[in-house]
N, C-alpha and C positions, 0 to 999 in steps of 0.2 A: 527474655526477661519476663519475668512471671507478675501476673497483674498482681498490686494491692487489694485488700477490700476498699479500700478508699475509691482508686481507681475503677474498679468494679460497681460499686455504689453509684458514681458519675454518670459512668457510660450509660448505668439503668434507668439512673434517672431523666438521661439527655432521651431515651429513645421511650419508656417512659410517656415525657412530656409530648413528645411527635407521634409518638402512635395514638393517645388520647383525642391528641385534635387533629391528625388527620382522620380519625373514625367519626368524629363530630361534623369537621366540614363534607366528608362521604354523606351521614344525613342530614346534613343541612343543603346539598347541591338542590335540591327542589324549591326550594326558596329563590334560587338566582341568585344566592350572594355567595361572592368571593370569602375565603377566610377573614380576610382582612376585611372586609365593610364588615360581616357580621358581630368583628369582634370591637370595630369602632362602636357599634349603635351597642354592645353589650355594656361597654364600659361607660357609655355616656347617659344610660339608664339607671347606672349605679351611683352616679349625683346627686345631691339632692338640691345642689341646686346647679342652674345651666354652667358648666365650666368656660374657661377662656379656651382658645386656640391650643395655646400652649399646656394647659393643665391639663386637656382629654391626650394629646400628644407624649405626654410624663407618663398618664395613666397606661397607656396602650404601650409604652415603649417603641416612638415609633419619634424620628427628625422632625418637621416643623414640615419640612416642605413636601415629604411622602404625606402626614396627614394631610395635608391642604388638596391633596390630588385625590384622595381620598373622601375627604369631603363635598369636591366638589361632584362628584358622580353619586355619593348619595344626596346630596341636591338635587340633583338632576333627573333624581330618582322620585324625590319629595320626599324625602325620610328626616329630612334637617333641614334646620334652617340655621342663616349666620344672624349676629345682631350685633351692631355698634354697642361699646361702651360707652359711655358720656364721659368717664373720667381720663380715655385715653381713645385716641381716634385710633391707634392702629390696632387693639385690641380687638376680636370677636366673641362674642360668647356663642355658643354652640347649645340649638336646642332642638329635641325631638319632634316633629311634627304628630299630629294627631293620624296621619298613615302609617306612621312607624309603629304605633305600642301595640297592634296585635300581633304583627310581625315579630316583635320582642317576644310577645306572650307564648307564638310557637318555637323561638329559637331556644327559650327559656324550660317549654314543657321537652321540647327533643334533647336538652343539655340533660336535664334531672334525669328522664331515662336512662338515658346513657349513661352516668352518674351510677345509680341505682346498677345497673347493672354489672358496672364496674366493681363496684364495691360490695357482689354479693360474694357471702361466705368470709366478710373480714372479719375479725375481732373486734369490738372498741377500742380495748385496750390496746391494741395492737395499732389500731390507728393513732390514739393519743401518744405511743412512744413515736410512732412517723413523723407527726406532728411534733412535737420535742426535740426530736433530730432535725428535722426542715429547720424550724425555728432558730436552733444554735449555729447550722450553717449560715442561715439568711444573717444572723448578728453578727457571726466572723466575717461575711462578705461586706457588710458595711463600717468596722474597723477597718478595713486594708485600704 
């Protein structure tokens, strides 16, 4: 049975996205972080303000109970701290400690390189149509 470009497109995309971050977590292994911590402390810096439990867990795409296991080794770590809500006792809100934001600042300068590197010899325009395409995928995935 002979692929689609559709199907074809997919598959690019699926290996694509795995080969991007596993060449990320490759240099990031000096660091000492798993993918997974690195990409909780990435998304919890992208807040602006501390999120709940549950809202860094939406962001990361990740169950309730893997972040919380997750969480608690970058505790352990001192990269995070939990903190009660007043308006709801089971709620936490999750915040970065003051040992974590240089750590961010090199997970962040080895992401842009890699980035950069990636994206040398694109077109703009050529990204702006990817982006276009991603875009109307992402819209049809949230109709179904």
């Amino acid at each position: 049975m002979p692929l689609t470009e559709e199907h074809r497109f997919g598959m690019q995309l699926a290996n694509l996205s795995r080969g991007w971050r596993a060449e990320l977590d490759r240099r990031l292994a000096d660091l000492g972080l798993s993918q997974a911590r690195w990409l909780v402390l990435l998304h919890l810096a992208r807040f602006s303000e501390p999120p709940t439990q549950r809202e860094l867990a939406k962001s990361v795409g990740v169950e309730g109970p893997t972040l919380a296991r997750l969480l608690d080794s970058l505790e352990n770590h001192g990269l995070v701290q939990r903190q009660a809500v007043l308006e709801d006792r089971r709620a936490k809100k999750i915040l970065l400690s003051d040992t974590a934001r240089p750590l961010i600042e090199k997970i962040e300068t080895i992401a842009t390189d890699l980035r950069h590197e990636l994206f040398a010899g694109l077109d703009e325009e050529d990204l702006r149509v990817c982006l276009r395409v991603h875009s109307t995928i992402l819209g049809n995935l949230e109709k179904s």
